[in-house]
N, C-alpha and C positions, 0 to 999 in steps of 0.2 A: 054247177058242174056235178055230174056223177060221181058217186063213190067207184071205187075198183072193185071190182066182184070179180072172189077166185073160188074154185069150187074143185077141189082136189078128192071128193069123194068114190069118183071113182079107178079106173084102169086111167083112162086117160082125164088130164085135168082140164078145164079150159076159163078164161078169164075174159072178164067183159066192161066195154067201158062204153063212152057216148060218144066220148073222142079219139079217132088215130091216133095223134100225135101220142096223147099219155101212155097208151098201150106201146108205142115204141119207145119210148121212155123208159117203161118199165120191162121192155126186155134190153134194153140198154145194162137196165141195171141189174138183171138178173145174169146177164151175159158176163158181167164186170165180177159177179162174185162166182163165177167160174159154172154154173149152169148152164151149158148150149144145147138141148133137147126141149124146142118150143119151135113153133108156129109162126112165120109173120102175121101181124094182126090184117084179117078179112073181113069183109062187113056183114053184120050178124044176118044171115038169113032165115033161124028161124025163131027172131025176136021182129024182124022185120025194121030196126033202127038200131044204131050203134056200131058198137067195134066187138068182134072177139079175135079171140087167140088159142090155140092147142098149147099145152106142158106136158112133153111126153118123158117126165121124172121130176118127183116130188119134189117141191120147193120150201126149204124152212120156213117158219110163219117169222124168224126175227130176220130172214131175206123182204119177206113180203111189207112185214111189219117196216121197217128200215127205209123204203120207198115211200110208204105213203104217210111218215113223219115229218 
Protein backbone atom coordinates (compact mmCIF):
# COMPACT_ATOMS: atom_id res chain seq x y z
CA UNK A 1 0.00 0.00 0.00
CA UNK A 2 0.77 3.55 -0.75
CA UNK A 3 1.81 6.12 1.71
CA UNK A 4 -0.76 9.31 2.03
CA UNK A 5 0.63 12.18 0.07
CA UNK A 6 -0.56 15.72 1.20
CA UNK A 7 0.73 18.61 -0.44
CA UNK A 8 -0.71 21.77 1.31
CA UNK A 9 1.97 24.12 -0.52
CA UNK A 10 -0.19 25.83 -2.13
CA UNK A 11 -3.71 28.03 -2.30
CA UNK A 12 -5.43 24.97 -2.56
CA UNK A 13 -4.13 21.59 -1.03
CA UNK A 14 -4.65 18.19 -2.45
CA UNK A 15 -3.83 14.54 -1.23
CA UNK A 16 -3.25 11.33 -3.02
CA UNK A 17 -3.51 7.85 -2.32
CA UNK A 18 -3.79 4.40 -4.61
CA UNK A 19 -6.76 3.56 -2.83
CA UNK A 20 -10.45 5.18 -2.31
CA UNK A 21 -11.33 3.74 0.56
CA UNK A 22 -8.12 5.30 2.62
CA UNK A 23 -8.86 8.54 1.20
CA UNK A 24 -12.43 8.26 2.61
CA UNK A 25 -11.12 7.33 5.60
CA UNK A 26 -9.16 10.01 5.97
CA UNK A 27 -11.60 12.52 5.42
CA UNK A 28 -13.67 10.69 7.73
CA UNK A 29 -11.18 11.74 10.08
CA UNK A 30 -10.42 14.94 9.16
CA UNK A 31 -14.32 15.53 9.22
CA UNK A 32 -14.35 14.06 12.81
CA UNK A 33 -11.89 16.78 14.05
CA UNK A 34 -14.07 19.41 12.75
CA UNK A 35 -12.50 20.23 9.28
CA UNK A 36 -15.34 20.21 6.41
CA UNK A 37 -13.71 22.14 3.53
CA UNK A 38 -12.29 18.99 1.14
CA UNK A 39 -13.21 17.26 -1.88
CA UNK A 40 -14.76 13.81 -2.20
CA UNK A 41 -11.83 11.64 -3.32
CA UNK A 42 -11.83 11.36 -7.50
CA UNK A 43 -9.66 9.42 -9.54
CA UNK A 44 -6.35 10.98 -10.10
CA UNK A 45 -6.32 12.24 -13.80
CA UNK A 46 -3.41 13.64 -13.99
CA UNK A 47 -1.24 10.94 -12.51
CA UNK A 48 -3.28 8.57 -14.65
CA UNK A 49 -3.71 5.96 -11.32
CA UNK A 50 -4.79 6.45 -7.93
CA UNK A 51 -7.13 8.54 -5.82
CA UNK A 52 -6.95 12.35 -5.05
CA UNK A 53 -8.76 14.61 -3.17
CA UNK A 54 -8.91 18.83 -2.87
CA UNK A 55 -8.54 20.55 1.05
CA UNK A 56 -9.87 23.87 0.60
CA UNK A 57 -8.34 24.99 4.39
CA UNK A 58 -5.33 24.01 5.97
CA UNK A 59 -5.06 20.95 7.89
CA UNK A 60 -2.71 20.44 11.00
CA UNK A 61 0.18 18.12 10.44
CA UNK A 62 -0.80 16.51 14.30
CA UNK A 63 -4.68 16.04 12.26
CA UNK A 64 -2.65 14.55 9.50
CA UNK A 65 0.06 12.94 11.58
CA UNK A 66 -2.88 11.26 13.85
CA UNK A 67 -4.47 9.23 10.83
CA UNK A 68 -1.72 7.77 9.48
CA UNK A 69 -0.41 6.40 13.05
Amino acid sequence: MSALEVDQSGEIGHVHHSQRQFLLDFMNHIKSSGYLLFSYPMPDQERGSGWMMFLYERIPEEIINSFEA
